[in-house]
C-alpha positions in Angstrom: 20.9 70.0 -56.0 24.5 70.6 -55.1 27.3 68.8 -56.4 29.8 66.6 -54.2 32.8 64.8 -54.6 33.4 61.7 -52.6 36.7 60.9 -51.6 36.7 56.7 -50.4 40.0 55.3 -48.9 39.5 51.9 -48.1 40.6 49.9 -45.0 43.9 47.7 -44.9 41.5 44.1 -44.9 38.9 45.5 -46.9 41.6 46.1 -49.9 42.7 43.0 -49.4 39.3 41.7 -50.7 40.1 42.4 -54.7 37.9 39.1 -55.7 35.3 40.7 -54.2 35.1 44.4 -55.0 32.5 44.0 -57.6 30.3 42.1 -55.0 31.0 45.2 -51.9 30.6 48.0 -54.5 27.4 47.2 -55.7 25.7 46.2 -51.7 27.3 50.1 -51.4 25.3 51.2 -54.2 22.7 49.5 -53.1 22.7 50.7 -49.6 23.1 53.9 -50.8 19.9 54.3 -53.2 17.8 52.8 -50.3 19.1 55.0 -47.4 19.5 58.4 -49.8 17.2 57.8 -52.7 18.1 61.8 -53.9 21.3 61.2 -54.4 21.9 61.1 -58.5 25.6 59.5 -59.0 27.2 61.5 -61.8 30.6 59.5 -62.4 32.2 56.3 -60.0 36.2 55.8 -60.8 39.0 53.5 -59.6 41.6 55.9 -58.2 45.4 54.7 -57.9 47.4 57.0 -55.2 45.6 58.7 -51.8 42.6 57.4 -52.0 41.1 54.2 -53.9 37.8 55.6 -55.5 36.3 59.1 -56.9 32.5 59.9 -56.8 31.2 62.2 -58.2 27.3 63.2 -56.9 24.0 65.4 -56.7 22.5 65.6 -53.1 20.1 68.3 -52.1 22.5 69.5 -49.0 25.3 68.5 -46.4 23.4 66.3 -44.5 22.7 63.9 -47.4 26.0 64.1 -48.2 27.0 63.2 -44.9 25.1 60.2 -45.1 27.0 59.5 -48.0 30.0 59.3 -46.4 28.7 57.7 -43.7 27.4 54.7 -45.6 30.8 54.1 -47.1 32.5 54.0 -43.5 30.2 51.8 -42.4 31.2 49.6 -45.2 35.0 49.8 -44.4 35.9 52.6 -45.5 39.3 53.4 -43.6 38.6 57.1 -44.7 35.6 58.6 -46.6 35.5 62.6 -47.8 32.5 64.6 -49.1 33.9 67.9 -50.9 31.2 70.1 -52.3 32.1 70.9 -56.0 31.3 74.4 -57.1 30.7 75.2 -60.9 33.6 77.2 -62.2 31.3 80.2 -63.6 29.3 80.4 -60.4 32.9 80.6 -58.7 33.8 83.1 -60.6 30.7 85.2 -59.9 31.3 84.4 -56.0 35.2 86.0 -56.9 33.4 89.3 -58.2 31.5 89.5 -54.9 34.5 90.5 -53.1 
């Protein structure tokens, strides 16, 4: 499984919906577990600046990922990023490669 970091900025009427955050994060979730049932969440958190929240996830590759990503536009996400996260000793064994 490779790790991801997902990257959710949400739209203008969407953030307007505090009262109901609780209520859209978890039919996310939920949509999420049923659509990409491999995906193992790691860490969720509330971001203040660029973007409004930080996942951090397992997916087997890119495509689930994608999906990922996906889900979260569909759910009005104004913007929605999936970074692959590399271990920091495997980077530095790709750095001894070259």
């Amino acid at each position: 499984m490779q790790t991801y970091i997902l990257l959710t900025k949400l739209s203008p009427e969407i953030s307007k919906q505090v009262k109901d955050r609780s209520k859209l994060g978890r039919s996310w979730l939920e949509q999420v577990k049923e659509k990409c049932p491999e995906v193992n969440f790691i860490a969720h958190y509330a971001l203040l600046g660029s973007y409004d929240f930080l996942d951090i996830y397992e997916a087997p590759d890119e495509t689930v990922a994608a999906k990922v990503s996906l889900i979260s536009m569909s759910n009005g996400a104004f913007q929605a990023e999936s970074l692959i996260a590399i271990p920091y000793k495997r980077f530095l064994k790709i750095t001894e490669e070259i």
